[in-house]
N, C-alpha and C positions, 0 to 999 in steps of 0.2 A: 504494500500500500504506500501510496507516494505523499508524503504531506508539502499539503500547497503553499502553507503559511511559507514564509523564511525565513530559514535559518543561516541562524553566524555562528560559525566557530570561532575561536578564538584560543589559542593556545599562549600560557602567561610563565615567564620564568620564575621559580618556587625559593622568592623571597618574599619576608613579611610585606615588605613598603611597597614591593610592585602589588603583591596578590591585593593588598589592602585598596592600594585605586586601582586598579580591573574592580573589586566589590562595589564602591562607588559607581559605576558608570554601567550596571546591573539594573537600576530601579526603573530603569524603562519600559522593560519585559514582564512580560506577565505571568512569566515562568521560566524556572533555569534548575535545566537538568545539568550534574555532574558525573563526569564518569571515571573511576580509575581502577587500577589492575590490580587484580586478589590473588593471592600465593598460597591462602590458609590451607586447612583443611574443612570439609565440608564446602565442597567447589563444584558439584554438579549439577547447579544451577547456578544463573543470574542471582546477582544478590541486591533487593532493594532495601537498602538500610533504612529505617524506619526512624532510628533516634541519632543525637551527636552530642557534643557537651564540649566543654570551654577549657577542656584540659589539651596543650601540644606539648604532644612528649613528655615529660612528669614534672612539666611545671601547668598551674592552674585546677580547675572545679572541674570533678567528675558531676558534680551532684549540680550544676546548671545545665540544665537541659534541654534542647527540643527538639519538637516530634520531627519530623521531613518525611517527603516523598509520599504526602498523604492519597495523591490524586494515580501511584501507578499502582498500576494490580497486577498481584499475586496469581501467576498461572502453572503449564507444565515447565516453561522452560522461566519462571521467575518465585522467587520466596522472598517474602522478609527474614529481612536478618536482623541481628543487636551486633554487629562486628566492626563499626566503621574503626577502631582502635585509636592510636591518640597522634597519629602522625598529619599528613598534609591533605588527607582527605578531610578529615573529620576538622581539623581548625580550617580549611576554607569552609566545610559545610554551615560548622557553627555560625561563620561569619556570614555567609550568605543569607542563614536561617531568620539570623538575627537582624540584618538588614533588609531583610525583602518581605520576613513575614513566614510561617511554618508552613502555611498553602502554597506560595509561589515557589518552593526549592524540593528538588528530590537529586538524591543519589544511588547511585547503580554502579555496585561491584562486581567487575566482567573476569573471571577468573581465566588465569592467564592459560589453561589447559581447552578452555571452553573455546568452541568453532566461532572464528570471529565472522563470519558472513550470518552464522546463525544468532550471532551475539547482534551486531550490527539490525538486522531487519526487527529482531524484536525490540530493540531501544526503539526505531522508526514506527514500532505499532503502537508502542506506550506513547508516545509523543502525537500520534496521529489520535488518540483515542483522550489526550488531556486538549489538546485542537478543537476537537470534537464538540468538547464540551464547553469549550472555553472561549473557541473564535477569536484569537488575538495571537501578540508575537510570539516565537519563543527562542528562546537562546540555548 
């Protein structure tokens, strides 16, 4: 399924001061999917992380919270997860969460064993299906 809206990628070098304005120049969008690559165990599906918190690396609060990725659904080839860990996913997620709002952000850990055409076409349906319902940009 092709989504007609358009989309921008955007690829950001993984320092605080750059990721911090790329977050700023987000509130446009009416939603912004993130994506990055999973090594764990328990990797036979897509993983839409559900929650993040304000801890990078082992400094800051596990116990500040919030929820994300409320609008993708859970199928055969997708699960929620509690895994986003404390590194570069989950302090951009927090930051995004926290500046866009817990409805306009979702994350999707694409395990790096997982068939990336089959990885690819189903982010495209999750994406086509928050469109859907949503009728505006998305990043």
């Amino acid at each position: 399924m092709a989504i007609d809206a358009p989309v921008q990628k955007r690829y950001v070098a993984s320092d605080r001061q750059t990721i911090d304005a790329f977050i700023d120049e987000l509130s446009d969008y009416s939603y912004v999917l993130g994506l990055g690559m999973y090594s764990g165990k328990d990797a036979e599906k897509l993983r839409i992380e559900t929650s993040c918190n304000g801890r990078f690396r082992n400094n800051g609060s596990r116990l500040n919270r919030r929820s994300i990725s409320r609008q993708l659904r859970p199928n055969d080839l997708c699960k929620n997860a509690q895994g986003i860990g404390n590194s570069w996913c989950n302090y951009i997620s927090f930051a995004v969460a926290s500046k866009l709002g817990e409805s306009r952000y979702g994350f999707v850990h694409i395990p790096k064993s997982f068939n990336v055409k089959v990885a690819a076409n189903e982010v495209q349906n999750q994406l086509a299906f928050i469109l859907k319902n949503d009728k505006e940009q998305v990043v």
